[in-house]
Structure formats: C-alpha cells, structure tokens
C-alpha positions in Angstrom: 25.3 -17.9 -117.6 24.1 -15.7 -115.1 22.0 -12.7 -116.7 21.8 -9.0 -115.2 21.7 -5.6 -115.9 21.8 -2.5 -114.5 19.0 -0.2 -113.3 17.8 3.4 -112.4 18.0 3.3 -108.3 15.4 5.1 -106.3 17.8 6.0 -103.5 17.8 8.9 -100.6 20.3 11.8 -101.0 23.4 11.6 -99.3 22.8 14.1 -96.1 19.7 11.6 -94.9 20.6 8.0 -95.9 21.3 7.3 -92.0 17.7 8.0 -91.7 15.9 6.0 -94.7 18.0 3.0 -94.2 16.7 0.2 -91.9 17.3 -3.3 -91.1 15.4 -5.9 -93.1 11.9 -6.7 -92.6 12.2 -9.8 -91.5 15.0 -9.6 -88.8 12.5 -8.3 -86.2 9.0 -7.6 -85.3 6.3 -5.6 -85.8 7.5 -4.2 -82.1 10.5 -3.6 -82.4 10.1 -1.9 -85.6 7.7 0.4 -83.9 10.5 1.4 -81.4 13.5 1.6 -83.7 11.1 4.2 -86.0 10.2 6.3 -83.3 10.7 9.7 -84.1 11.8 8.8 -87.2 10.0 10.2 -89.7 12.4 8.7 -92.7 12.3 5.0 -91.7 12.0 2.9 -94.3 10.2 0.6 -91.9 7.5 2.9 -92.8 7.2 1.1 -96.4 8.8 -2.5 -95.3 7.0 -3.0 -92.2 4.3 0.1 -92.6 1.8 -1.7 -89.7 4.2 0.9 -87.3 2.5 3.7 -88.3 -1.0 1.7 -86.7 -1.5 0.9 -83.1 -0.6 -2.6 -81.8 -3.6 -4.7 -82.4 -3.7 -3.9 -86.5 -2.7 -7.2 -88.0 0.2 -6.5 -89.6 -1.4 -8.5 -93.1 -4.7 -6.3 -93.1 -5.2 -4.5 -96.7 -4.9 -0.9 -94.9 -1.3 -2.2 -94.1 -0.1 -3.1 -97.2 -1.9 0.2 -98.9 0.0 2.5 -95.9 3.1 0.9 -97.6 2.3 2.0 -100.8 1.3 5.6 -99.7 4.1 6.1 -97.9 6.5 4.8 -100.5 5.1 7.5 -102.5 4.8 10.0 -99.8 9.3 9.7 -99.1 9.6 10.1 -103.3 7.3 13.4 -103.2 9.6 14.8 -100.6 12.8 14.1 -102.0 13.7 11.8 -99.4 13.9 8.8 -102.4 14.8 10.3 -105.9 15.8 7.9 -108.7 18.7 8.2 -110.7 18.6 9.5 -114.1 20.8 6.7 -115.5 20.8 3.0 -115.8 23.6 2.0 -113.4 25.4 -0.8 -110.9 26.0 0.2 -107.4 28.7 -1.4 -104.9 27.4 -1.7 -101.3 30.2 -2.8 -98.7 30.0 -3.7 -95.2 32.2 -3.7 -92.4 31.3 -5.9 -89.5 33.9 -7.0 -86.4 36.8 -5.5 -88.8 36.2 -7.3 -91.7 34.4 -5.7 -94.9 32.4 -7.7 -97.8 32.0 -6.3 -101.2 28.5 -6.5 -102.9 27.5 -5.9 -106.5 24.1 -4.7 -106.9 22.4 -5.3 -109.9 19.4 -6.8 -111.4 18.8 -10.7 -112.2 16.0 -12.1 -113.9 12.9 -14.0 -113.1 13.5 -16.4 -115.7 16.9 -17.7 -114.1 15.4 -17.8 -111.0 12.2 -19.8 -112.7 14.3 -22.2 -114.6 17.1 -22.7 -111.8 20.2 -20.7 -113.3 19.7 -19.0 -109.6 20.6 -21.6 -106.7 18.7 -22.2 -103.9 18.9 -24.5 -100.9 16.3 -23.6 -99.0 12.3 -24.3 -99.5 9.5 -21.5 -99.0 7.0 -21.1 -96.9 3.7 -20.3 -99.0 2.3 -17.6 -96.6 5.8 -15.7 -96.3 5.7 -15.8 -100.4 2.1 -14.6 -100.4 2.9 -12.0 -97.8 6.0 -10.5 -99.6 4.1 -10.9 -103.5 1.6 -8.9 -102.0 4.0 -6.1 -101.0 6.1 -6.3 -104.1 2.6 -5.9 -106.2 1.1 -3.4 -104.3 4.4 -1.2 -104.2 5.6 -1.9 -108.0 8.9 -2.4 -106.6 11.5 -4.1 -105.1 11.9 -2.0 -102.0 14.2 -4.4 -100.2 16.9 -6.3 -102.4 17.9 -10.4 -102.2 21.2 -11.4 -101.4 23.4 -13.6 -103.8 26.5 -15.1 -103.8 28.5 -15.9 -106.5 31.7 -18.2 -107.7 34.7 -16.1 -107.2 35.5 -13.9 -110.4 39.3 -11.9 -110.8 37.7 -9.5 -113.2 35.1 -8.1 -110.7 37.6 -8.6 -108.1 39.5 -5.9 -109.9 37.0 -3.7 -110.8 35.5 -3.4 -107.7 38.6 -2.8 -105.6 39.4 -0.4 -108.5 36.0 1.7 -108.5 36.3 1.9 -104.2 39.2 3.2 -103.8 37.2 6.6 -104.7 35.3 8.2 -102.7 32.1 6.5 -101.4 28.8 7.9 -102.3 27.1 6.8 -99.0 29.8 6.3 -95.8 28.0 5.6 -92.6 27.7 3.5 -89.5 24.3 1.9 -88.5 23.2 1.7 -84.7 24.0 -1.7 -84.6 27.6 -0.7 -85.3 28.5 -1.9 -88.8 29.5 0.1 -91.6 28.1 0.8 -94.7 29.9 1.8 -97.6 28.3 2.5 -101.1 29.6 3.7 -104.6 27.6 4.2 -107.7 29.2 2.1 -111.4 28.0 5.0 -113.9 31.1 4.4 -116.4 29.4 2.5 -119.7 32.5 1.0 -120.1 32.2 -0.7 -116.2 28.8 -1.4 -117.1 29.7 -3.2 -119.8 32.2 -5.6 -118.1 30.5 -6.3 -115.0 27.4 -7.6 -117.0 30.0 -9.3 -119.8 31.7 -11.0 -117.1 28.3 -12.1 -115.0 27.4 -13.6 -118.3 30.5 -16.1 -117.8 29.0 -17.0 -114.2 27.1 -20.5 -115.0 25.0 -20.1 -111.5 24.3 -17.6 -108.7 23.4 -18.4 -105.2 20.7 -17.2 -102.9 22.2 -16.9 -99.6 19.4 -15.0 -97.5 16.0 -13.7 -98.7 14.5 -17.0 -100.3 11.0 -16.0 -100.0 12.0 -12.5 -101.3 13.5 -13.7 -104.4 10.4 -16.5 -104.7 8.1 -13.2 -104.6 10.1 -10.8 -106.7 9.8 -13.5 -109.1 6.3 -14.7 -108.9 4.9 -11.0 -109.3 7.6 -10.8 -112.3 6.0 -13.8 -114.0 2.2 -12.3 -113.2 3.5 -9.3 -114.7 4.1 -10.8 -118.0 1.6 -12.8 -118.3 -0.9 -10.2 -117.5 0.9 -8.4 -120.5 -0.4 -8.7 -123.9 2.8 -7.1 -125.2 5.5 -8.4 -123.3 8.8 -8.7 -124.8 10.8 -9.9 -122.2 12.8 -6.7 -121.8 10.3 -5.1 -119.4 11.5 -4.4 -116.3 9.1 -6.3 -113.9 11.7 -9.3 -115.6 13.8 -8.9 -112.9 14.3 -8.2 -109.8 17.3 -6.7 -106.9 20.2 -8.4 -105.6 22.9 -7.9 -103.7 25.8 -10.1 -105.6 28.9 -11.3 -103.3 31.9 -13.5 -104.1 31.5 -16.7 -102.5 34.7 -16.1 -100.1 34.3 -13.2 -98.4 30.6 -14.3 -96.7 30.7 -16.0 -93.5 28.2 -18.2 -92.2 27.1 -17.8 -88.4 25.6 -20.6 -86.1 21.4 -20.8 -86.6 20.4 -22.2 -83.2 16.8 -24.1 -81.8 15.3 -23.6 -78.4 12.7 -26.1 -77.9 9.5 -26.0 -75.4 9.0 -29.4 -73.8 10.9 -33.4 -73.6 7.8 -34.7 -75.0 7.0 -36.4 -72.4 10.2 -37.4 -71.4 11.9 -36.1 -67.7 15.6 -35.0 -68.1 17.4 -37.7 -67.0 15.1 -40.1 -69.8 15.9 -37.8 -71.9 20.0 -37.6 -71.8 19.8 -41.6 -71.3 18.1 -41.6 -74.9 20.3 -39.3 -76.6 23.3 -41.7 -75.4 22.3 -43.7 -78.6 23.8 -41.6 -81.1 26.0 -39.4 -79.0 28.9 -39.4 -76.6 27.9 -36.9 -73.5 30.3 -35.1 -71.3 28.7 -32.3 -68.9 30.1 -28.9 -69.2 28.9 -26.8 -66.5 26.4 -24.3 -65.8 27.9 -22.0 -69.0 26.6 -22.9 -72.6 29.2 -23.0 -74.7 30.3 -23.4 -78.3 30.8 -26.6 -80.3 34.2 -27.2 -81.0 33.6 -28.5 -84.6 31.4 -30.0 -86.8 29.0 -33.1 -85.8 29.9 -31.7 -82.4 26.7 -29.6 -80.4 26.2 -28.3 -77.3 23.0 -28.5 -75.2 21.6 -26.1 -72.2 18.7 -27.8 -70.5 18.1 -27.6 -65.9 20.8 -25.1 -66.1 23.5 -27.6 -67.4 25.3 -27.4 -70.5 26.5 -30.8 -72.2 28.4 -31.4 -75.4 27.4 -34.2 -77.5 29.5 -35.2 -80.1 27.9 -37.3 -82.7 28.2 -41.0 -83.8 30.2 -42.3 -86.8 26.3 -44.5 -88.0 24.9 -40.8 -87.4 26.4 -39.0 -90.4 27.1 -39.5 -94.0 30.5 -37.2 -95.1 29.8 -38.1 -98.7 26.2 -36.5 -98.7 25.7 -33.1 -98.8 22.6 -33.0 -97.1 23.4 -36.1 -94.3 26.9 -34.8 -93.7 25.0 -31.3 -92.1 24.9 -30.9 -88.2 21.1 -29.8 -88.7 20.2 -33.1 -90.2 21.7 -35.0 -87.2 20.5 -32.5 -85.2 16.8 -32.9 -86.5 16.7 -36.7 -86.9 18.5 -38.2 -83.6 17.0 -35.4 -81.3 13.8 -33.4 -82.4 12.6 -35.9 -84.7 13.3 -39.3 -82.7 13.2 -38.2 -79.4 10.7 -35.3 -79.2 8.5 -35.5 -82.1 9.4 -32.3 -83.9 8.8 -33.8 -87.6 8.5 -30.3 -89.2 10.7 -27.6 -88.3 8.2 -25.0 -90.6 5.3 -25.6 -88.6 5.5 -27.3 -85.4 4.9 -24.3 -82.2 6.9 -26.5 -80.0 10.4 -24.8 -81.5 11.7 -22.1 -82.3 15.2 -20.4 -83.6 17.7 -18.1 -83.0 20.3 -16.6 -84.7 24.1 -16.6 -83.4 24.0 -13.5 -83.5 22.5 -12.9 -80.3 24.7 -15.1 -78.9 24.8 -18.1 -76.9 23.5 -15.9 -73.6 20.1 -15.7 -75.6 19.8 -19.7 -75.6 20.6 -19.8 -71.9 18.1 -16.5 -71.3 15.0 -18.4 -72.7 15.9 -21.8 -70.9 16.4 -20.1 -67.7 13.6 -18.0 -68.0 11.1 -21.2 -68.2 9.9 -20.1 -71.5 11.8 -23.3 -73.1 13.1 -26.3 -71.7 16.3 -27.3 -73.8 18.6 -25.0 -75.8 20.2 -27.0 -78.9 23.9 -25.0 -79.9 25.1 -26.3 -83.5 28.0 -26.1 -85.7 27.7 -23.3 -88.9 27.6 -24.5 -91.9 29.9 -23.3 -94.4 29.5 -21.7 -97.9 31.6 -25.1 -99.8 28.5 -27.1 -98.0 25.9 -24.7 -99.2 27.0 -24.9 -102.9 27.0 -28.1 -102.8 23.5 -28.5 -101.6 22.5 -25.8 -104.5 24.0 -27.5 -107.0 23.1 -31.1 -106.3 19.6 -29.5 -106.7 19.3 -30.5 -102.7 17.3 -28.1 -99.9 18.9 -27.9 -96.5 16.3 -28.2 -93.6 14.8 -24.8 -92.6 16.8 -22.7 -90.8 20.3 -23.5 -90.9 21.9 -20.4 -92.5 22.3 -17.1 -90.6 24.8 -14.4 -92.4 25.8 -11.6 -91.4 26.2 -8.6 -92.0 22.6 -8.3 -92.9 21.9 -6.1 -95.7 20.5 -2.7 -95.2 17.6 -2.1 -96.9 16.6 1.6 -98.3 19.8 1.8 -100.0 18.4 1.7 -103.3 15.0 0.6 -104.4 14.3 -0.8 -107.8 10.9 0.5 -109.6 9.3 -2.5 -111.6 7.9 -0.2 -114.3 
C-alpha cells in the first residue's frame, strides 16, 4: 500500500512561473547554471544551485553556498515570487515533449515506505551526492526540488486525471528547451480523497530519477523525528515530494559511456579482444544507433562498429544479466579495460541520449576520449523487475525524459 497525502505548495504566481522554474540541479553544472540565470533574477537556480550568485572559483559545497540557498529561498517568498497555498492539496504537472504528453501526480510519500522498501529502487547512492543534497534539504526545511515516481497503472486515476485537465490549466508554458509544461491544482476534498484512497491500493511505487534526492529527503525526514521528543508520525518532515507517473506513459532514453584510454591496448588489440564475446561489422565513419537489444554500437579512430552480443554473454531469465549495461560492463570495461567501478573510476564518463549520438562522436573526435560505447535503453518492464526482485541495475543506465521542472511547487517540511 503506497501512503500519500496532499500538501500546501509553495509555488510562484501564474504571470512569473516561466521565470522561477528551472531545470534540475543535477542535469548541468555549476557553469551552465550561471549562464542560463543570467539576468534572471527569479531563477530557481538561485536556491538549487545558489554557488551562481558567487564567482567561479567558490566551491560549490562551501557553507556560504548552502546558507545563500537558504537566504535566497526566503528572499523569492518575501517578494511574492513563491507564496504557499492556503489549502492542503494535489497538483497535476504534465509534459509535452516531441508531441507526446505524460501525466504526473504530485503528492507527498513517506519516509517510512521509502525506509522500509514500500518505495522501489534500482539504483544504489553515492554517499557524497546524499550528503550534499541532506545538507540542502536541512538547511532549506524543504523539498525545493521534487523526486520522480512511477507507478503500476491505475483506471481510477486514469479517470480522474483526464477528467480534472480538461479544465483550464493553472500554469501553461513552454521552457527554452522546447517542452511544455502543463499544471492544474486537485483542491476538490472529494478528489483528494480518491486519489490518496486509491494510492493506498498501489502495493509499491517506483523511483525512476532522483535516487539520491529521495535517499536525502528521507534521511533528513528520519533525523527530523528522531531529533523530536514529540513526534507522532504525522509531522510533516515524514514525507517528502514526488512526482507520481503511471508506468506506461514514461519512456526510457539510451544512457551512453565515453571512455579515456584502451588500457593499454592499441585499436586493432583492442577490436581482436572484443571478437570473444561479439560479432563485429564496421559501419562507417557515422555513429549510429543499435538496432535492438544486446546489440551496441562503438565510435573509436573515427569508425563506428556494431557489435552484437553472444548467446554465453547474456542471461534472458535474469533481470539484472539480461541488461545491455551488464554485458556492456563485464565483456568491455571490466575485462578488457579495467573499469571495475563505474561510480568512481575517472577513466569514464556518461552521457545522456539526449544529446544525441553527435555528442559521443564530438568527444572522440575531439581527443578528449578514445572510444564511444552506444547501448540499447532499457525499458520500464525491465526496471520493475529489477525493483521488485530487490536487484540494483549498474550506475547509470536510466535517462528519462522529459525531466521534471523544478520550482513548480516546493514542499515546506514544517
């Protein structure tokens, strides 16, 4: 049984949401946050990424950082630029990307399902991403930016959601990036009522993007009470923002690797190796896609190769050995160039499909990295599955969009 309820939303009036709303903190740097802010005097990068308001050399983790965060946080609510509503509500937040638009519920879960498991995950934490986001969830008393969760499909929200926006949206705009963002508010007691009646019929939910933000929300939660002499359990550091979709309408992108070096090996040693556990065929000076899964496609000396795995490479009845990253990580970065941890190791690094495949073939071509490593998306049935076989995928090998816009609507721990 999943438990939620609804909460009073600190959110920007209607004429400047355009403004406050930004990308999520973690989608790019401390850089480019300064340049997508500038001018801006609403950004919400101003409280999720608050080091642009310092020069370049300020570490972005000093103390003065996170304590600009907290003024500034208060600085948009004297203003009126975030007011919070009056009412204990839900909120709908829908966004339309390449024609295609995904309904969101957002609501609050609790730290104890996420504590106890009731909230999925399939993906482990990094200790100093947790620290770094507990420290700006204390500091801030809030949840500024909210976690995104899927969930098994449900007809009854189904209904109500497509019912409740076919009204008039509170929020209607279109982000730089070109994707539309859509957002009604769920006042009605009576909606209330059956969205968190029919959530309590969901056995599980699913983190699809922001694992260390959910780890965070729910570490300071847990602090929170325990610090507490009177804690009840009703407080509302219990729980924390999310962004609930049904399990169909997300889509899963590619999550690509661009690695520095052969270790060791020259190019032609290395394709003679990877001849083990895949059949080769050169494709050109073009990277291209893979065609399917345990198919991948590699950019190295300005040549592109699909390699289609091995039948002894792959387990279809495994969740976790049946995944393109896990061939991917054993038979070529593990085996063959020595990249044991993906967390960790400097020699790698990871783009999003997103970018596209012209970004793989940039930083190859560029000298910066020697191979390019194209793979196969995973898809939601295969996430699940990890999540609920209490499995964790290797790091990095989900990318969704849409991301989620943050500065929507804040939720206030106390």
């Amino acid at each position: 049984m999943a438990v939620i309820k609804p909460f009073k939303g600190v959110r920007p009036p209607k004429n400047i949401v355009a403004q406050v709303a930004s990308r999520p903190y973690d989608v790019l740097n401390s850089e480019e946050a300064r340049i997508e802010s500038q001018g801006n005097e609403k950004s919400l990068y101003r409280i999720i990424k608050p080091e642009v308001d310092f020069n370049s050399k300020t570490d972005e983790h000093d103390d003065v950082v996170y304590q600009k965060a907290v003024e500034n946080f208060e600085m948009f609510q004297n203003r009126g630029w975030l007011v919070q509503d009056e009412k204990e509500m839900y909120y709908i937040y829908a966004q339309t990307m390449d024609g295609k638009t995904q309904y969101g519920l957002v609501v609050c879960a609790h730290v104890e399902e996420y504590i106890n498991g009731k909230i999925k995950k399939h993906e482990l934490t990094r200790r100093d991403k947790e620290e770094d986001r507990m420290k700006h969830v204390r500091i801030n008393d809030a949840n500024i930016e909210p976690v995104f969760f899927a969930y098994p499909d449900n007809e009854t929200i189904d209904n109500l959601i497509k019912r409740i926006t076919s009204g008039v949206a509170e929020y209607n705009f279109v982000s730089t990036d070109g994707i539309g963002h859509l957002f009604w508010l769920v006042d009605r007691d009576n909606d209330i009522k059956t969205i968190t009646e029919s959530f309590a019929s969901i056995p599980y939910l699913y983190i699809a993007d922001g694992h260390h933000r959910s780890a965070a929300a729910a570490l300071v939660g847990a602090e929170k009470a325990k610090q507490n002499p009177d804690h009840r359990g009703d407080e509302e550091y219990n729980f924390f923002m999310a962004v609930c979709f049904p399990a169909n309408q997300l889509n899963i992108i590619d999550y690509n690797r661009v690695v520095k070096d052969l270790n060791g090996l020259s190019t032609d040693e290395f394709l003679k190796k990877l001849e083990m556990n895949f059949l080769i065929e050169e494709k050109g000076s073009e990277i291209i896609a893979p065609i399917g899964l345990h198919n991948f496609s590699i950019y190295i000396d300005g040549q592109c190769y699909s390699l289609t795995a091995k039948d002894n490479t792959y387990d279809d009845n495994d969740p976790i050995e049946v995944l393109d990253v896990t061939i991917s990580s054993k038979y070529i970065l593990d085996e063959l160039l020595d990249i044991k941890d993906l967390r960790s190791d400097k020699r790698i690094d990871f783009i999003g499909g997103i970018r596209g495949l012209g970004e793989l073939k940039k930083r190859v071509d560029s000298g910066e990295m020697k191979l390019a490593i194209a793979l196969y998306p995973v898809t939601m049935k295969q996430l699940m599955d990890i999540a609920d076989t209490d499995n964790i995928m290797p790091p990095k090998t989900t990318w969704f969009e849409p991301k989620l816009r943050s500065g929507l609507v804040i939720h206030k721990l106390s």
